[in-house]
C-alpha positions in Angstrom: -57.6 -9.9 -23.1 -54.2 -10.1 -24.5 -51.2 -9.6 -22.3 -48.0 -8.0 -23.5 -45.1 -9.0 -21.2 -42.2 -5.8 -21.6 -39.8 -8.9 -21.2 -41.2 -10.1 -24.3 -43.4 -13.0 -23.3 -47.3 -12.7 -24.4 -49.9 -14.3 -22.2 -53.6 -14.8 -23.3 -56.5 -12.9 -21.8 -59.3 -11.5 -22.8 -60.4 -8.2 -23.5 -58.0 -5.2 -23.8 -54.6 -6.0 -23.7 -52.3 -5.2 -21.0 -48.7 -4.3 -20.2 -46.7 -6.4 -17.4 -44.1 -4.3 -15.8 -43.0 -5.7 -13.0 -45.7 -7.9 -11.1 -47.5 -6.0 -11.8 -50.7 -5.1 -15.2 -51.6 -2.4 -16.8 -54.5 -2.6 -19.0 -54.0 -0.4 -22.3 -57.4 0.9 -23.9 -57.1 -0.4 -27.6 -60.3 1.5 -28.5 -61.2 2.9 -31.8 -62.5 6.1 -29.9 -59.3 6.3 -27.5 -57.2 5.6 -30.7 -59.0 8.5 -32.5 -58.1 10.5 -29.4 -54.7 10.0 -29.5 -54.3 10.8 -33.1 -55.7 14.0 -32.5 -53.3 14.9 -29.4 -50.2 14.2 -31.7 -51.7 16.3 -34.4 -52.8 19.5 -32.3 -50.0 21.9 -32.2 -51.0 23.4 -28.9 -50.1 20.5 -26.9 -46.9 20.4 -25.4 -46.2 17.0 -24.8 -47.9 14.6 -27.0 -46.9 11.1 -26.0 -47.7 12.4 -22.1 -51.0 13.0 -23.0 -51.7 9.9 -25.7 -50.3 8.1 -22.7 -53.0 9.4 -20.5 -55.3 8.2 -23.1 -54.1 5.2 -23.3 -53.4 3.7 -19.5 -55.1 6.8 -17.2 -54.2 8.9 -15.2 -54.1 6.5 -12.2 -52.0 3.7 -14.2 -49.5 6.7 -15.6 -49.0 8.4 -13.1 -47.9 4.6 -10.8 -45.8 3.9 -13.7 -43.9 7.4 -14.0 -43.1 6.8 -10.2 -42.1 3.2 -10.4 -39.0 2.9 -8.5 -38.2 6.7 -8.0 -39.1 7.9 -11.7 -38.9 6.1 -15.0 -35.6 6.6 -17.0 -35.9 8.5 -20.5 -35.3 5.5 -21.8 -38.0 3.9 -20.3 -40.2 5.8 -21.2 -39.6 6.1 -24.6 -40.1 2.3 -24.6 -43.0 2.6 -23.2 -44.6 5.0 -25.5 -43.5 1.8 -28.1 -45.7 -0.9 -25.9 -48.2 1.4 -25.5 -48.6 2.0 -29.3 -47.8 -2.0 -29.8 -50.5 -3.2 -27.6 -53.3 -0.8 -29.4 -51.9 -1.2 -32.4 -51.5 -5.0 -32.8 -48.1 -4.4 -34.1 -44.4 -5.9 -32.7 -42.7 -4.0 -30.3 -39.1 -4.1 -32.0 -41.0 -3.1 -34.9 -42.5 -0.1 -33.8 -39.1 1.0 -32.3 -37.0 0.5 -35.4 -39.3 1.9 -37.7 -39.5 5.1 -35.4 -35.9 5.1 -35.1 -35.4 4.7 -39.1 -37.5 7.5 -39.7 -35.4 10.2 -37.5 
């Protein structure tokens, strides 16, 4: 499992890869199927918020929900970033990629 440190560092695992916030891990599901999943969320119209739900998907319900309520509620901020690991870790791709090809695009 490969680990993806939000400070930037990579550890080595086996696996699926997880996130570090903290102290503390959060394993991301990298799956095909979950991956699949999530594409479909941020292509159905009816959904109101997309990255929530491919969140969801990707970390569960338990994990998002701890995360949302780390230290009294995650910033905007914050949780755009972490809609950018997320993706990054099942993706494969960079982080600061991710983020300035998103931010490029708008």
């Amino acid at each position: 499992m490969k680990i993806i440190d939000t400070k930037g560092s990579i550890l080595t695992g086996d696996n699926h890869p997880s996130l570090k916030i903290g102290d503390k891990l959060y394993t991301v599901d990298d799956r095909k199927s979950t991956w699949d999943k999530i594409q479909a969320v941020q292509a159905d119209p009816n959904i109101e918020d997309t990255n929530m739900a491919a969140l969801e998907l990707a970390l569960g319900k338990k994990q998002l929900k701890e995360i949302m309520e780390v230290e009294g509620g995650i910033t905007f901020e914050g949780f755009q970033n972490l809609t950018f690991y997320v993706m990054a870790a099942i993706t494969g791709q960079d982080y600061e990629t991710l983020k300035k090809e998103a931010t490029t695009k708008n």
